[in-house]
VMD Tcl script that draws the C-alpha trace (Angstrom):
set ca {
  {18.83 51.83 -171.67}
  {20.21 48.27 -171.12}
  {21.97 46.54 -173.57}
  {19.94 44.26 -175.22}
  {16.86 46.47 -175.05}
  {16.60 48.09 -178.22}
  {14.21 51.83 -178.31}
  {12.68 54.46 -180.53}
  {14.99 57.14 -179.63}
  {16.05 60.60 -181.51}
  {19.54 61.08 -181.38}
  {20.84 65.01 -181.07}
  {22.32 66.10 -184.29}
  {23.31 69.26 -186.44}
  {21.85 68.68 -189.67}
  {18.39 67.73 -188.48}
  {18.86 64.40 -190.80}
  {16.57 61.70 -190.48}
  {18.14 58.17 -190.21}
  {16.35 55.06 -189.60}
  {17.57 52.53 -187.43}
  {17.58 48.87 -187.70}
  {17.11 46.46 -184.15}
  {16.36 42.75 -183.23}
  {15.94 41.67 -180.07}
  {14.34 38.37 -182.09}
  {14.33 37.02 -185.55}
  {11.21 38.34 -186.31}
  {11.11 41.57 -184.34}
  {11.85 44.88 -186.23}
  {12.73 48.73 -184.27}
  {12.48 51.70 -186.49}
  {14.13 54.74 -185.16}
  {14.70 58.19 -186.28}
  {17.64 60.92 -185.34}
  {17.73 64.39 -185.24}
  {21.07 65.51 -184.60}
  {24.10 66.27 -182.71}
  {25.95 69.07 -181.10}
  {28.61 69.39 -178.82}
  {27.47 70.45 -175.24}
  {30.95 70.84 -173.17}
  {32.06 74.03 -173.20}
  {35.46 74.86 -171.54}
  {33.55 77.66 -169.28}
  {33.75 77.43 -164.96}
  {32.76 74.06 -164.49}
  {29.55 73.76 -162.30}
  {28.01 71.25 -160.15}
  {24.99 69.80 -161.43}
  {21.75 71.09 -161.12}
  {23.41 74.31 -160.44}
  {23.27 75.28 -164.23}
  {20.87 77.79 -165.16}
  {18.93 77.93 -168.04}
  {20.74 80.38 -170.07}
  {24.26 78.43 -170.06}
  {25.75 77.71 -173.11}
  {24.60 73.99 -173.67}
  {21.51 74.67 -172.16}
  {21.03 77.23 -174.32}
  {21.67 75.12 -177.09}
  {19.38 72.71 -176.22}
  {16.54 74.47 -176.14}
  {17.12 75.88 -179.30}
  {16.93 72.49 -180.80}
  {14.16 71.09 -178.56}
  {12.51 74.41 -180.30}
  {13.58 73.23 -183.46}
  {11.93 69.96 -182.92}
  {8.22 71.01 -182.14}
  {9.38 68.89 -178.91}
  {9.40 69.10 -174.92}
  {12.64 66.60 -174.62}
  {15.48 64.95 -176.26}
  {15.28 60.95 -175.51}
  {18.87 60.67 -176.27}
  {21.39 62.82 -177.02}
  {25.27 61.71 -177.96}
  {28.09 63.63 -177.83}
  {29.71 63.57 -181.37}
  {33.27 62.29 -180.62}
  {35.35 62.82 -177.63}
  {36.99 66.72 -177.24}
  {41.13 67.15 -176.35}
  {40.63 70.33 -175.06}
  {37.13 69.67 -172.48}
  {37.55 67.02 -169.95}
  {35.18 64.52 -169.55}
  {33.48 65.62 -166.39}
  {32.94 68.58 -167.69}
  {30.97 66.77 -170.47}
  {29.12 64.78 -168.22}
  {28.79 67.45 -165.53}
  {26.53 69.63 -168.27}
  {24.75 66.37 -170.33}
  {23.56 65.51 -165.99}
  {22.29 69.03 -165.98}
  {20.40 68.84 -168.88}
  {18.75 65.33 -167.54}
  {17.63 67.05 -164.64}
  {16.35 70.11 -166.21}
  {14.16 67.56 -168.17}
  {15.16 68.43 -171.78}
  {17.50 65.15 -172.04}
  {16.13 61.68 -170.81}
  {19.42 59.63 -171.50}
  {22.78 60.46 -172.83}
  {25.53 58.79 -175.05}
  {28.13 58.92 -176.98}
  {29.83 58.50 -180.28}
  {33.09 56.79 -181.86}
  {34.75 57.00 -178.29}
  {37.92 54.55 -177.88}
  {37.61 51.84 -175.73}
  {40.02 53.81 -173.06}
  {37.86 56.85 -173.11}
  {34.21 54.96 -172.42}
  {35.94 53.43 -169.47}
  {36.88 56.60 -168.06}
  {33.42 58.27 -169.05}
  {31.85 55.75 -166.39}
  {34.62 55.15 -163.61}
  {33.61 59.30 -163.93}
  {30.10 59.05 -164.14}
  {30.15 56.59 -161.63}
  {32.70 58.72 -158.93}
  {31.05 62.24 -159.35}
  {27.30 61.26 -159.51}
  {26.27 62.18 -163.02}
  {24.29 60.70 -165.78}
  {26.55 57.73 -167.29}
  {26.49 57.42 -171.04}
  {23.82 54.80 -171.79}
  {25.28 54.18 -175.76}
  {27.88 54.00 -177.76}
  {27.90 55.00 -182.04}
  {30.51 53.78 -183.98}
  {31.02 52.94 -187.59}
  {30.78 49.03 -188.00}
  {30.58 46.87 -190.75}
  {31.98 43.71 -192.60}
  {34.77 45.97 -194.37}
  {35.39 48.29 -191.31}
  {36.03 45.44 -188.05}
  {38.24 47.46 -186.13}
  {35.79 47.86 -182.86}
  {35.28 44.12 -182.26}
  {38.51 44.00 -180.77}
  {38.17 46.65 -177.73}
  {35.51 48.48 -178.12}
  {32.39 46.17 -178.40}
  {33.56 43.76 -175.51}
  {34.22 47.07 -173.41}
  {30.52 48.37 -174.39}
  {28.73 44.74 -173.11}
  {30.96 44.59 -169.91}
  {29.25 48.14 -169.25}
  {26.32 47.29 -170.26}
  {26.67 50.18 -172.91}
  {24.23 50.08 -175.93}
  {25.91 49.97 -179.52}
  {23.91 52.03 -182.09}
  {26.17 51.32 -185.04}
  {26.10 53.11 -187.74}
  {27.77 52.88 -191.90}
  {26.69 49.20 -192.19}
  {26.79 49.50 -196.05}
  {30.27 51.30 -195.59}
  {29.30 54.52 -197.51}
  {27.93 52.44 -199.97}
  {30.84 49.88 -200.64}
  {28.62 47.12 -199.50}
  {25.50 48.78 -201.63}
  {26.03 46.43 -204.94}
  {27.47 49.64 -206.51}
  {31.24 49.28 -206.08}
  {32.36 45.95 -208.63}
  {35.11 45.08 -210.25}
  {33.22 45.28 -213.85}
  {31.95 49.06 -213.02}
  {34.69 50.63 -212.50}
  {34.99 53.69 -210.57}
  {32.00 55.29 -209.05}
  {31.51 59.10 -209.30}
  {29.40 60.49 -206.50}
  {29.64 63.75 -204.07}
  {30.48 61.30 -201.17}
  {33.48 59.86 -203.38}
  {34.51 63.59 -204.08}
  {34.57 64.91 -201.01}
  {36.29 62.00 -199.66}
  {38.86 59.93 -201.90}
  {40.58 58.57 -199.58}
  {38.09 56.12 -198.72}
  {36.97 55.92 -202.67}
  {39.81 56.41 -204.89}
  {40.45 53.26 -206.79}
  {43.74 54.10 -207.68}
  {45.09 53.95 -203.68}
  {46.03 50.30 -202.46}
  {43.49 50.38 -199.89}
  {40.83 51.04 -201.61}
  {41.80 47.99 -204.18}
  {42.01 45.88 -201.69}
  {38.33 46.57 -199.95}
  {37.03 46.32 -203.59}
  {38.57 42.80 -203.30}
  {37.01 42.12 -200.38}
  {33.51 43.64 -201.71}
  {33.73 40.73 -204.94}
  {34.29 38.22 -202.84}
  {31.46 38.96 -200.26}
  {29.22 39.53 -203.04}
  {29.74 36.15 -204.34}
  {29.41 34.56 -201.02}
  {26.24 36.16 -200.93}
  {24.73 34.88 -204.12}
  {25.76 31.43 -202.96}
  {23.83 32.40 -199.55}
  {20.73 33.31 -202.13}
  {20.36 36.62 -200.44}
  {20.96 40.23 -201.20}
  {25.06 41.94 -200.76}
  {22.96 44.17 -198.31}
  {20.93 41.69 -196.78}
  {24.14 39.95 -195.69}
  {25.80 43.30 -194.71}
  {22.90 44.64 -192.32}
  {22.33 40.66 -190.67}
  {26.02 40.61 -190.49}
  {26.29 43.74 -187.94}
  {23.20 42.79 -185.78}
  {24.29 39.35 -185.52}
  {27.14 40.27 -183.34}
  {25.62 40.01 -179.14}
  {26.67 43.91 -178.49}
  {25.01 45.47 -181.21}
  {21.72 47.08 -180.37}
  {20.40 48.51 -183.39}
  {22.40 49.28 -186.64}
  {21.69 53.06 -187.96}
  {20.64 52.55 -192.17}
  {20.66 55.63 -194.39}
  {18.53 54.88 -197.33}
  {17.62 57.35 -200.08}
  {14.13 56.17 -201.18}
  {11.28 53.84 -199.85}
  {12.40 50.69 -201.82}
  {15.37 50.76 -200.21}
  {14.28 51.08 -196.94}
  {12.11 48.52 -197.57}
  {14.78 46.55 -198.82}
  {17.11 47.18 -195.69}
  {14.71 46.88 -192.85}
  {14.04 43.27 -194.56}
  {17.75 42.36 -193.36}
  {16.66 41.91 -189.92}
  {15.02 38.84 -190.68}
  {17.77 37.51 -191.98}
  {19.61 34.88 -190.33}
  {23.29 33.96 -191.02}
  {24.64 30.52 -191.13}
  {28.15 29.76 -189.26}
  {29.64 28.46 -192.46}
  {28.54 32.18 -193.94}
  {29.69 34.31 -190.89}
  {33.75 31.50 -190.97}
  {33.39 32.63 -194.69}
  {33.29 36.19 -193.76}
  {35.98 36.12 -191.24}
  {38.48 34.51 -193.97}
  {37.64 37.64 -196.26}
  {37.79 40.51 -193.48}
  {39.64 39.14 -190.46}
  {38.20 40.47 -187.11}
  {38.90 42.99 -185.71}
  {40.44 44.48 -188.54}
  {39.33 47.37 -190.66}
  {40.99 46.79 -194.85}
  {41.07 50.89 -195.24}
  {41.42 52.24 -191.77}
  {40.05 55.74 -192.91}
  {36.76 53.65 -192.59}
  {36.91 53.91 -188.93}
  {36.03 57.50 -189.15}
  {37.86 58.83 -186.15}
  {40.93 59.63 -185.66}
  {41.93 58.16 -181.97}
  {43.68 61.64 -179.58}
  {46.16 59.46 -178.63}
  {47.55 58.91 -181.96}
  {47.72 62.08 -182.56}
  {51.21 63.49 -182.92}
  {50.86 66.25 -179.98}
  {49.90 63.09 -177.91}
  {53.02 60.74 -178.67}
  {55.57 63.69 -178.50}
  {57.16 65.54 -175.36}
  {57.29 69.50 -176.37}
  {60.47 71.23 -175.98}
}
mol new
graphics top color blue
foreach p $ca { graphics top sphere $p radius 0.5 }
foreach p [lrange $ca 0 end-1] q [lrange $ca 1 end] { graphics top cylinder $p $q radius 0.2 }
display resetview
């Protein structure tokens, strides 16, 4: 899957959710996609060549249980959901190649990997002879920048597809979150106030941001989430950006963003309200990078 050659592709997931996906490869062409789920396939068992796994091994196993889940013979793509501490990564890729030469996989991929971690997945990929991941998923948006600065230019110099997904921002970006309403109750905002909780800095300072894209938009004469959706697939290594909407109109009303074409003097605007490269709450990234972590910055005794 080139970059720059958007697909209809099911993506492997857990919950069995179905999320549309919105592409251009033109202004006027439109790519609706839906995913399935994900699930982690690298187990820390005897690693194995590939093509030597059997049927009955662990991802393998899970596989088919999904494939059987999905009244379906193969998985077109299937993404690893965020990269493991304790699994190496050819591992990984040593079981994803197995299940691309059993036939239940076609292509593989990936999702909220750091830049360091993608390069390493191919030099790999590359070096041992497996299946390379074809795509990348990470959350992107015009409140939540923080990928233009490593890992987009890493994902077109490997010619890695970016399926991005949270292009509303949970909803920030929805028309919902204004000054004049207040704070927003919803089970998203419960479960996670750290990314909703008026009352923390961060979160002030996105709604900030939110008024004044809203009013840039007005004065653009199109929708908040018009300008959020063309905003993401305007940028050259985005492939398709992943929509969740809740009811027809506003799919309808999201798809319609990818005829939307955004001005220079909109997209400077928009760059003096969220800098790039930069992410206003950076619980918005939605991963936490391993080498942050504090058992990654400090020597044990």
């Amino acid at each position: 899957m080139p970059h720059g050659q958007p697909r209809i592709a099911s993506e492997a997931r857990c919950d069995l959710a179905s999320t549309p996906t919105v592409s251009r490869t033109t202004r006027e062409s439109l790519k609706a996609a839906s995913d399935t789920t994900e699930q982690e396939v690298a187990d820390r068992e005897q690693p194995q060549q590939p093509g030597e796994c059997e049927d009955d091994a662990p991802h393998a196993a899970r596989a088919g249980s999904s494939l059987r889940r999905l009244d379906s013979d193969w998985i077109d793509l299937y993404q690893v959901h965020r990269p493991r501490t304790d699994t190496d990564i050819e591992e990984t890729l040593g079981a994803l190649t197995d299940l691309v030469r059993q036939g239940k996989v076609r292509y593989i991929g990936a999702s909220t990997f750091p830049a360091s971690q993608i390069v390493e997945a191919q030099w790999v990929a590359r070096e041992r002879g497996f299946q390379r991941f074809v795509t990348e998923q990470p959350a992107y948006s015009m409140l939540v920048r923080r990928i233009e600065d490593d890992i987009l230019p890493t994902c077109q110099r490997h010619g890695t597809g970016v399926l991005s997904y949270s292009p509303l921002t949970g909803g920030w970006l929805s028309g919902r979150w204004r000054k004049d309403s207040g704070q927003q109750a919803s089970s998203r905002a419960s479960r996670r106030p750290e990314r909703f909780d008026l009352s923390q800095p961060a979160n002030q300072r996105k709604l900030d941001a939110v008024e004044a894209l809203a009013q840039l938009a007005d004065e653009a004469g199109i929708t908040l989430i018009q300008m959020a959706i063309a905003f993401v697939l305007n940028h050259p290594a985005i492939t398709s950006a992943i929509i969740g909407p809740r009811t027809m109109e506003q799919f309808e009303g999201q798809l319609a963003a990818a005829d939307v074409v955004l001005e220079a003097g909109v997209l400077n605007r928009i760059d003096e309200i969220v800098a790039p490269g930069t992410t206003i709450n950076p619980v918005d990234n939605s991963f936490d990078n391993p080498a942050l972590m504090p058992s990654a910055r400090r020597r044990t005794p």
